[in-house]
GUMAR-361809 format. One record per residue (C-alpha): x, z, y; residue number from 1. Coordinates in Angstrom, 2 decimals, always signed. Last residue first. Example, Ala and Ser with C-alpha at 12.3 -4.5 7.8 and 13.67 -1.06 7.14 Angstrom:
<sites>
{xx +13.67&zz +7.14&yy -1.06&resi 2}
{xx +12.30&zz +7.80&yy -4.50&resi 1}
</sites>
This chain:
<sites>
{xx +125.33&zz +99.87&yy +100.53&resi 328}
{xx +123.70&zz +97.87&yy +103.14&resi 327}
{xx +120.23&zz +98.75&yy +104.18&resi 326}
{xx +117.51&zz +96.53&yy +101.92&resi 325}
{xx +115.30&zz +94.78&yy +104.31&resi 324}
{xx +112.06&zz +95.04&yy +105.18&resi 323}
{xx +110.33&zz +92.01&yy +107.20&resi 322}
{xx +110.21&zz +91.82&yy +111.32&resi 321}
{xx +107.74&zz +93.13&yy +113.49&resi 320}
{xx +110.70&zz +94.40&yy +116.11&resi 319}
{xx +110.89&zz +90.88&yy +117.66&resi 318}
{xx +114.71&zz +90.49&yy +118.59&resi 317}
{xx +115.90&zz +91.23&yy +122.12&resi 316}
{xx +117.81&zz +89.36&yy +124.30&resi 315}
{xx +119.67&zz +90.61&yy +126.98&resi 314}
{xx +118.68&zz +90.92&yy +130.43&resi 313}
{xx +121.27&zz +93.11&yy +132.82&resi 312}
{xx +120.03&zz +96.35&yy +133.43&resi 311}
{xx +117.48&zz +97.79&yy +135.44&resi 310}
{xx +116.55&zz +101.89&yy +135.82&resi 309}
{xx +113.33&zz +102.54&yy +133.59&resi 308}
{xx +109.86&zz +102.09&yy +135.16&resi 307}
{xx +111.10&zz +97.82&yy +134.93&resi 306}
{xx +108.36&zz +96.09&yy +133.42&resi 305}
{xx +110.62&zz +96.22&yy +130.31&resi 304}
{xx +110.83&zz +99.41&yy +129.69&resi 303}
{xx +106.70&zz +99.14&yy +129.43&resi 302}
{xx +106.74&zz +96.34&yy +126.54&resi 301}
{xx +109.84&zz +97.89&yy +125.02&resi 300}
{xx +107.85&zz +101.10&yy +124.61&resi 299}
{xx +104.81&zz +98.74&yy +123.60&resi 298}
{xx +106.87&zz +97.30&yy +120.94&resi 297}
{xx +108.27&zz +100.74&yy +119.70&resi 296}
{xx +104.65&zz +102.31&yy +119.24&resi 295}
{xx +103.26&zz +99.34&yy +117.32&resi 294}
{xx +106.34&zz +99.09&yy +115.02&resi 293}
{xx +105.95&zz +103.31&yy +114.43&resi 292}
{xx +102.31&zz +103.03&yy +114.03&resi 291}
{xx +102.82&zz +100.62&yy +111.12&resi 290}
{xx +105.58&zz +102.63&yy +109.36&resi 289}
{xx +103.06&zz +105.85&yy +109.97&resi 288}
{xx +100.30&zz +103.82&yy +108.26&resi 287}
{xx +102.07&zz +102.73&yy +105.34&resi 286}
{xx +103.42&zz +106.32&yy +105.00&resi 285}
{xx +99.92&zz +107.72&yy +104.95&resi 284}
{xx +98.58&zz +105.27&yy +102.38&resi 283}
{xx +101.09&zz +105.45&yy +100.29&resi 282}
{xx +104.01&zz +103.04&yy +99.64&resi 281}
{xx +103.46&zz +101.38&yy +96.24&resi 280}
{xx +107.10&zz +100.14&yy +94.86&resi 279}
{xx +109.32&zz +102.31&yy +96.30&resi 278}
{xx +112.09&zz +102.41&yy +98.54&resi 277}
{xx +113.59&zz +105.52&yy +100.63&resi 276}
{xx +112.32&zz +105.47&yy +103.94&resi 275}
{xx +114.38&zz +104.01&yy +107.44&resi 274}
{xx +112.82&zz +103.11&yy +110.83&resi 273}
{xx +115.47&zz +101.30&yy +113.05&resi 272}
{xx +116.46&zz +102.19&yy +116.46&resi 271}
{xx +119.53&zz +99.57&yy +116.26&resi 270}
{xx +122.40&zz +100.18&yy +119.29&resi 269}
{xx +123.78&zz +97.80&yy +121.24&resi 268}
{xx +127.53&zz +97.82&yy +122.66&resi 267}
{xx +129.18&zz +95.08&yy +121.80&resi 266}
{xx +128.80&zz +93.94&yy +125.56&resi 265}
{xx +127.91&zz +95.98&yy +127.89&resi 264}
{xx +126.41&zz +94.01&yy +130.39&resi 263}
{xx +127.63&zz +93.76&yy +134.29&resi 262}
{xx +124.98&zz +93.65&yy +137.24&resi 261}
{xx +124.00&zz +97.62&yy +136.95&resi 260}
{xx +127.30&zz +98.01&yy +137.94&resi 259}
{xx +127.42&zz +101.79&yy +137.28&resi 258}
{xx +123.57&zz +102.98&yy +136.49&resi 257}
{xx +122.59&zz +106.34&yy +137.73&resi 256}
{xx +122.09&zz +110.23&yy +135.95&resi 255}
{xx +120.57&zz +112.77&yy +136.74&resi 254}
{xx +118.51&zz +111.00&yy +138.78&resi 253}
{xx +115.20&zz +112.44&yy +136.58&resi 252}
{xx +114.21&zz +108.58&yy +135.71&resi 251}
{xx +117.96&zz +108.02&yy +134.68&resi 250}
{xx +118.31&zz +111.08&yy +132.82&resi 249}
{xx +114.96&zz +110.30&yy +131.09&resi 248}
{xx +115.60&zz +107.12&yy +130.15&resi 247}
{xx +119.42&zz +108.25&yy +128.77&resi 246}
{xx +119.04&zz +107.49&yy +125.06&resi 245}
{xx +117.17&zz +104.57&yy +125.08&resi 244}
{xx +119.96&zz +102.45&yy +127.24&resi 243}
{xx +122.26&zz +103.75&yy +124.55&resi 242}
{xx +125.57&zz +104.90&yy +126.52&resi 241}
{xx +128.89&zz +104.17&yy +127.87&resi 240}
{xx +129.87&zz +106.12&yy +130.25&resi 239}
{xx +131.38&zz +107.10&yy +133.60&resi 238}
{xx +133.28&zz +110.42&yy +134.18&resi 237}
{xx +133.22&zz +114.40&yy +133.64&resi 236}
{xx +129.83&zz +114.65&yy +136.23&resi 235}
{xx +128.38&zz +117.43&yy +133.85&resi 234}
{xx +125.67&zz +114.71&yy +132.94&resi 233}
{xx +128.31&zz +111.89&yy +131.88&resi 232}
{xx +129.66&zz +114.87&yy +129.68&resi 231}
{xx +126.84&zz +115.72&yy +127.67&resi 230}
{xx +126.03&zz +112.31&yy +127.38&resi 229}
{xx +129.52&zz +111.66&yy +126.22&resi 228}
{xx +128.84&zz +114.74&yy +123.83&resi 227}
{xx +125.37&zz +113.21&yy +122.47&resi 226}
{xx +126.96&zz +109.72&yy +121.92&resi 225}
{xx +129.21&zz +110.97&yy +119.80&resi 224}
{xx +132.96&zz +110.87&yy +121.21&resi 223}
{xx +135.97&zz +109.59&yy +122.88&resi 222}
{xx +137.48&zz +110.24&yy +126.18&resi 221}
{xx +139.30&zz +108.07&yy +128.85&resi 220}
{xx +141.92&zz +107.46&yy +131.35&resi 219}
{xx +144.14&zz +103.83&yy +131.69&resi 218}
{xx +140.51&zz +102.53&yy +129.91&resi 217}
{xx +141.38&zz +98.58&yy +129.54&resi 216}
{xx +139.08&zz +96.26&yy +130.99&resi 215}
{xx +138.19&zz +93.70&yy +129.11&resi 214}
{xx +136.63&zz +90.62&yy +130.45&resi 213}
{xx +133.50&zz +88.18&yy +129.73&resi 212}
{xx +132.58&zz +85.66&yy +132.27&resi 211}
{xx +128.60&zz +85.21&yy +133.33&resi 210}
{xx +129.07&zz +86.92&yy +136.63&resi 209}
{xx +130.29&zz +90.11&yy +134.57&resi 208}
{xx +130.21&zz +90.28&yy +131.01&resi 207}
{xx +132.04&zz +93.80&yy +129.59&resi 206}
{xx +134.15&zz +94.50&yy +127.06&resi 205}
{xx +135.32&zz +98.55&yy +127.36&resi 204}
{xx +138.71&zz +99.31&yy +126.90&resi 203}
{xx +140.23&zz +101.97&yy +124.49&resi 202}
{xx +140.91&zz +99.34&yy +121.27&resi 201}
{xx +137.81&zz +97.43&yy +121.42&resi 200}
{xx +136.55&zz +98.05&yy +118.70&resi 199}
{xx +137.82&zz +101.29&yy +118.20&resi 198}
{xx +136.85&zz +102.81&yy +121.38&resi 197}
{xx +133.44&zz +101.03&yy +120.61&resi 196}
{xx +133.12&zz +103.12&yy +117.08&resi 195}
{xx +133.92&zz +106.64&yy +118.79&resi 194}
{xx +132.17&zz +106.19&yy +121.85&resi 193}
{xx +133.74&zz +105.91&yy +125.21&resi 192}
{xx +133.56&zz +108.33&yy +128.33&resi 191}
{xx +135.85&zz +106.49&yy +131.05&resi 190}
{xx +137.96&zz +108.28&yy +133.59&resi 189}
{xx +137.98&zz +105.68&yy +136.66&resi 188}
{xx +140.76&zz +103.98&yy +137.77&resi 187}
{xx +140.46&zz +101.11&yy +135.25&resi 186}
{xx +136.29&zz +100.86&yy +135.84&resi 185}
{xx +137.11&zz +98.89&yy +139.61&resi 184}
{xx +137.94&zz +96.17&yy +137.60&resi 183}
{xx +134.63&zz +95.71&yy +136.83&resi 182}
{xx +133.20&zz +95.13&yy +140.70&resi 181}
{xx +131.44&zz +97.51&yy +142.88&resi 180}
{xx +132.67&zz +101.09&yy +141.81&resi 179}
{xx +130.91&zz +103.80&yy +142.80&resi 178}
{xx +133.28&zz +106.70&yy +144.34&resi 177}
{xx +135.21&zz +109.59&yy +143.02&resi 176}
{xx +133.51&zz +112.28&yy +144.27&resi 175}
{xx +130.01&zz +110.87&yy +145.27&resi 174}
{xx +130.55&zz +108.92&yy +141.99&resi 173}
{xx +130.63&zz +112.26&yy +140.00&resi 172}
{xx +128.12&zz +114.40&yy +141.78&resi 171}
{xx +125.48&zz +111.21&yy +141.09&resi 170}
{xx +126.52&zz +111.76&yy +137.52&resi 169}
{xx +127.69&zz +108.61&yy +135.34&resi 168}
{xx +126.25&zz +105.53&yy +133.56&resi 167}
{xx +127.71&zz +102.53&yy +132.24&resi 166}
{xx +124.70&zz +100.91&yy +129.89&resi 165}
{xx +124.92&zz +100.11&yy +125.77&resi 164}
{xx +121.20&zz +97.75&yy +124.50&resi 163}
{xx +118.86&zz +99.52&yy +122.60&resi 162}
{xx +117.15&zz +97.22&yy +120.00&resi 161}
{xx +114.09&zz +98.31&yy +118.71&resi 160}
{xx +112.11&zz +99.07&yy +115.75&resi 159}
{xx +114.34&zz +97.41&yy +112.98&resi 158}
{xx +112.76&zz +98.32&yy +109.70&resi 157}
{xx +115.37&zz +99.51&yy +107.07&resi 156}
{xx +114.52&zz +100.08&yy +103.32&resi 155}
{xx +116.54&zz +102.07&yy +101.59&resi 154}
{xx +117.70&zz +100.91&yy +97.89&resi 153}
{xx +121.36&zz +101.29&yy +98.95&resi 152}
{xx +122.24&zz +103.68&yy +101.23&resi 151}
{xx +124.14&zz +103.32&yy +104.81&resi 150}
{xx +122.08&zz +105.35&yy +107.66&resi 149}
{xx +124.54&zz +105.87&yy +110.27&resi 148}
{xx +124.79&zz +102.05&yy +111.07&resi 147}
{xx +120.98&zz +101.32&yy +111.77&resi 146}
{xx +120.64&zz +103.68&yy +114.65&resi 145}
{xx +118.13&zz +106.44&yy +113.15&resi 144}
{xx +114.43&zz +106.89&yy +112.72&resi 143}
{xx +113.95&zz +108.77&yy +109.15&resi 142}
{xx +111.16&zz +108.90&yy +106.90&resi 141}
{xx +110.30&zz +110.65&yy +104.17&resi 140}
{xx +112.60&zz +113.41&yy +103.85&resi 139}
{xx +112.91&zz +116.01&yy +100.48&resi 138}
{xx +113.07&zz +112.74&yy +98.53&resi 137}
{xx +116.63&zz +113.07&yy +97.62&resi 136}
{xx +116.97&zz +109.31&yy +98.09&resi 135}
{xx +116.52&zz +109.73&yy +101.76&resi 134}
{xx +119.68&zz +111.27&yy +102.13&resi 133}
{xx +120.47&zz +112.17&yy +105.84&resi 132}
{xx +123.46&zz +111.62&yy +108.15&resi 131}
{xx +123.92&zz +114.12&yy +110.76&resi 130}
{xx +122.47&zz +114.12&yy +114.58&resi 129}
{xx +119.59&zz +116.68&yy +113.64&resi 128}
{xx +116.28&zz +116.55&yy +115.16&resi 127}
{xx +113.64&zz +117.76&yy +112.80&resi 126}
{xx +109.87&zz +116.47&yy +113.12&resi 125}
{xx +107.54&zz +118.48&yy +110.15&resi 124}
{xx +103.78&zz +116.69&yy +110.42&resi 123}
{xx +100.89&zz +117.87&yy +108.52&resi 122}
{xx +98.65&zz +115.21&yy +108.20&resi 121}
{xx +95.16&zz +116.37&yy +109.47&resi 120}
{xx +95.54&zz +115.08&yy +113.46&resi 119}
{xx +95.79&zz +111.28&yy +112.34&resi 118}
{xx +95.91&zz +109.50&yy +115.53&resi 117}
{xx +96.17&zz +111.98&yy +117.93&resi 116}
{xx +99.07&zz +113.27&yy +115.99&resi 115}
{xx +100.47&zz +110.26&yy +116.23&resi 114}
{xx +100.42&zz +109.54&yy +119.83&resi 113}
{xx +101.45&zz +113.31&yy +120.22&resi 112}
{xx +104.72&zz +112.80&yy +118.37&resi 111}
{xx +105.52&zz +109.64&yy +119.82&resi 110}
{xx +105.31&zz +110.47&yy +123.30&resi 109}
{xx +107.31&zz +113.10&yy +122.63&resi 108}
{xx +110.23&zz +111.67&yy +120.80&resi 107}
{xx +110.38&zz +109.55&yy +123.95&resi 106}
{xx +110.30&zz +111.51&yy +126.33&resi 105}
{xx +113.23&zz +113.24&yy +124.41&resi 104}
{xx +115.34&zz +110.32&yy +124.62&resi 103}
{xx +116.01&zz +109.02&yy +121.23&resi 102}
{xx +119.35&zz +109.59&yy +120.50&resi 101}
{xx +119.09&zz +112.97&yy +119.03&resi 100}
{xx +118.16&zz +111.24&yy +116.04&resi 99}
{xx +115.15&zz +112.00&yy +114.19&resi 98}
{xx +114.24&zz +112.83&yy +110.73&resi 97}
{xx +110.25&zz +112.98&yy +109.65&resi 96}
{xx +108.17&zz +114.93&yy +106.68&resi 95}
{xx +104.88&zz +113.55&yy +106.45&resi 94}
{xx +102.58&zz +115.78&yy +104.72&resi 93}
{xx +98.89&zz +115.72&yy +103.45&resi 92}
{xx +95.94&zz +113.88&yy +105.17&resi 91}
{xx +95.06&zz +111.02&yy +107.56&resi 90}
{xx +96.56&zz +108.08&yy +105.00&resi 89}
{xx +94.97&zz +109.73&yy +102.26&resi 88}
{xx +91.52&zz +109.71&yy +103.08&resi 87}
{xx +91.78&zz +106.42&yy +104.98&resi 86}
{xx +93.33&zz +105.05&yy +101.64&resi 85}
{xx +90.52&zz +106.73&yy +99.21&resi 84}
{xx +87.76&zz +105.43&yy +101.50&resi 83}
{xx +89.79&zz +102.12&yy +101.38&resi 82}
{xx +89.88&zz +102.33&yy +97.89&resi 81}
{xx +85.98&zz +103.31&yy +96.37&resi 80}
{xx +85.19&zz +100.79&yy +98.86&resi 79}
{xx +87.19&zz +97.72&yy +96.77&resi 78}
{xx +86.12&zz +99.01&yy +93.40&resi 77}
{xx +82.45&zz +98.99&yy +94.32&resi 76}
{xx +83.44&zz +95.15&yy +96.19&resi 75}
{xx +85.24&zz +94.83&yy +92.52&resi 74}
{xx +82.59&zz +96.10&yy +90.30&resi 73}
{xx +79.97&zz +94.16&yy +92.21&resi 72}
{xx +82.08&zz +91.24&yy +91.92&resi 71}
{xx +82.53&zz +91.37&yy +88.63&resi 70}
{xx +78.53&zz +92.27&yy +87.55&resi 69}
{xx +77.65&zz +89.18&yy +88.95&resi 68}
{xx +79.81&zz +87.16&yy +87.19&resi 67}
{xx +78.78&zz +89.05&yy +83.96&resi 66}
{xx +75.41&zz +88.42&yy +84.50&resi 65}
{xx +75.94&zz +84.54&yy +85.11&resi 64}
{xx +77.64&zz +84.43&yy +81.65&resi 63}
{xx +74.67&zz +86.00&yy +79.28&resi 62}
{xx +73.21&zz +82.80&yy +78.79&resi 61}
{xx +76.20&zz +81.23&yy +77.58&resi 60}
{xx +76.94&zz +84.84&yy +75.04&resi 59}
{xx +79.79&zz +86.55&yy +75.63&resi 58}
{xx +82.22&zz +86.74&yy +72.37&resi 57}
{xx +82.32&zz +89.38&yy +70.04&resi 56}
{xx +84.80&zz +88.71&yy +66.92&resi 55}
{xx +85.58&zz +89.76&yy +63.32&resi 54}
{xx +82.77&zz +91.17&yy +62.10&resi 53}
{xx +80.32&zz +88.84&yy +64.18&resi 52}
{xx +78.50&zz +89.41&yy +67.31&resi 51}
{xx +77.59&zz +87.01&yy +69.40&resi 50}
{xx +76.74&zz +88.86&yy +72.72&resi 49}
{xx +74.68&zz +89.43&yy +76.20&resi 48}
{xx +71.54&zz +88.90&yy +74.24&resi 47}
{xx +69.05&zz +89.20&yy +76.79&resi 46}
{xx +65.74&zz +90.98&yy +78.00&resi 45}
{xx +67.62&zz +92.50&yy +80.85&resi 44}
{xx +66.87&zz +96.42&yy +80.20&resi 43}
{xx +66.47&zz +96.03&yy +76.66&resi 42}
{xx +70.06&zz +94.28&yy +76.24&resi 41}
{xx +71.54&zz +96.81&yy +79.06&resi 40}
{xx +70.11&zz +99.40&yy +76.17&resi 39}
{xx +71.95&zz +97.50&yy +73.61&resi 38}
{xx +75.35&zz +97.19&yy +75.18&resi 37}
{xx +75.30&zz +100.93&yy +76.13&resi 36}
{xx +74.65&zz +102.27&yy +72.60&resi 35}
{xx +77.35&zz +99.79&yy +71.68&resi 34}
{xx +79.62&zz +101.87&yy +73.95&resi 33}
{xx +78.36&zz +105.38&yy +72.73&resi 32}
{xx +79.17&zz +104.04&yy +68.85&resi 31}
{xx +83.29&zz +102.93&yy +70.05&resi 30}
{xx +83.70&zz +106.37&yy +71.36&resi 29}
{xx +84.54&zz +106.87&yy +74.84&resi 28}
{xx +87.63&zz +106.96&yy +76.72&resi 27}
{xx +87.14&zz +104.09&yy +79.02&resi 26}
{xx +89.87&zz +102.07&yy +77.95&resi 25}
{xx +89.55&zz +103.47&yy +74.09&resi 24}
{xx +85.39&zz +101.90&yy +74.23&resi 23}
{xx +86.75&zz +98.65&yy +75.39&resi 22}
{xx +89.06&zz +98.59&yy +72.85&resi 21}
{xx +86.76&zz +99.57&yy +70.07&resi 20}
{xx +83.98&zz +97.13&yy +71.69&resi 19}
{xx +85.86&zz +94.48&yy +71.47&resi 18}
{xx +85.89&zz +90.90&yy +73.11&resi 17}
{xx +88.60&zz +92.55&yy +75.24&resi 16}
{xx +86.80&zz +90.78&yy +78.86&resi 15}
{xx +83.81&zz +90.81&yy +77.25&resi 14}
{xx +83.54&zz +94.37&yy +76.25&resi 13}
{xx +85.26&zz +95.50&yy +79.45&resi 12}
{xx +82.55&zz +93.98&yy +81.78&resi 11}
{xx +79.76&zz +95.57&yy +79.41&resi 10}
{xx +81.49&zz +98.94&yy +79.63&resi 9}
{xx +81.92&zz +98.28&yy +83.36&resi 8}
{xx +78.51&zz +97.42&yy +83.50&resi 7}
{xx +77.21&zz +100.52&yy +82.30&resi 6}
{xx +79.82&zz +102.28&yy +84.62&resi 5}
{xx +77.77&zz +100.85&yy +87.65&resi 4}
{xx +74.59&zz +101.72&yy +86.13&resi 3}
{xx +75.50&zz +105.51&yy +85.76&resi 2}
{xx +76.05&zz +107.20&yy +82.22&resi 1}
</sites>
């Protein structure tokens, strides 16, 4: 037997006072670990116990040499883990679940930063726009806007917060014209999503020179975000869309603001980081949630310094904040 688990044996013994159950934690006989006790006597020319038939206690003199065997344990016990954790956390397989509404660039970006960073886990990306079930434990992690992921015991980490733009087709507002002001929006064929439509009952809400109006949508269409994109891009009308979601349209000209001076309002969209809960979070999942906050602030960091089309300012959380359980 090696030193170090010598004085684990010895560390056990006086932490149980027993040298049966010290002997059935390390899955030994009770005889091999008193043959270990006595030879660390020899070795340090001390008793290290009192022992009686009922009891073994650590001898006064012997205390100092437990203390020091502790913390050599622990800083042994302490490297043994983090070569363990950087083992794990750059090895085995990740399996990831992305909206379509991250922009592509995007998705790239974050692919290849990650892979850079730990080029042995074996990484499976699908893009799907339908709901998944990270209970099943077929998916580990999922990055989705925070209201199409509903289950309980998931935890949800905000990673950014995409704020709704008007967008349309250059072909679009050569045909029909740009409008300058709001009110211009109610002759124009408006592409609205689903949940806004409902909320605000087939208008858009919109702040304009600090004063909040409605304008109500005489023309419009509702959908998924990726069919009004869809749309938007075949020059079909002017909508409403994820800021995140359209970066590369608007950096390719596909696509160009509409009153780039008015905010959406009710419009935002949650990025948010989902996996399923558990007590002990591996290595390589720990790291991957920790890449994914450092990734998503310095994408806000660079949107910010205006390379993406400007929008009215609206505040933005700080992405580094605590886990939360997603509503059930």
């Amino acid at each position: 037997m090696d030193q170090f688990n010598k004085f684990r044996a010895f560390v056990l013994v006086a932490e149980k006072q027993s040298f049966s159950k010290a002997a059935q934690s390390l899955g030994v006989t009770t005889g091999a670990v008193s043959r270990i006790i006595l030879r660390l006597e020899r070795d340090v020319h001390l008793r290290l116990f009192h022992r009686t038939t009922r009891s073994v206690i650590l001898t006064e003199e012997a205390r100092p040499y437990y203390e020091t065997c502790c913390r050599m344990l622990e800083e042994m016990d302490e490297a043994n883990r983090r070569i363990t954790n950087a083992r794990e956390a750059d090895s085995g397989r990740l399996n990831l679940v992305v909206h379509p509404g991250l922009a592509s660039s995007t998705l790239s970006r974050l692919v290849t930063s990650y892979r850079d960073m730990s080029p042995n886990v074996s990484l499976t990306v699908a893009v799907q726009n339908s709901a998944v079930n990270l209970s099943a434990g077929r998916i580990d992690m999922a990055i989705f806007p925070s209201h199409l992921i509903e289950q309980p015991t998931v935890i949800r980490r905000t990673l950014s917060i995409s704020p709704g733009m008007l967008v349309a087709s250059p072909g679009y507002l050569d045909k029909y014209g740009a409008p300058e002001r709001a009110c211009g929006l109610e002759k124009r064929f408006l592409l609205l999503n689903v949940a806004s439509s409902r909320l605000g009952g087939h208008a858009i809400r919109l702040l304009e020179d600090g004063k909040r109006i409605k304008i109500p949508a005489s023309s419009s269409m509702t959908g998924d975000e990726q069919y009004l994109r869809a749309a938007a891009l075949a020059g079909a009308g002017i909508a409403v869309l994820p800021e995140m979601m359209v970066q590369d349209d608007l950096k390719s000209g596909c696509l160009v603001p509409v009153l780039p001076h008015c905010s959406v309002l009710d419009s935002e969209v949650d990025i948010c980081l989902f996996y399923a809960h558990r007590d002990m979070l591996s290595a390589r999942l720990r790291t991957f949630v920790n890449f994914c906050i450092e990734f998503f602030r310095v994408e806000s960091a660079v949107s910010s310094e205006g390379l993406v089309a400007p929008i009215a300012p609206i505040a933005r959380p700080n992405p580094r904040e605590q886990p939360i359980l997603a509503a059930a």
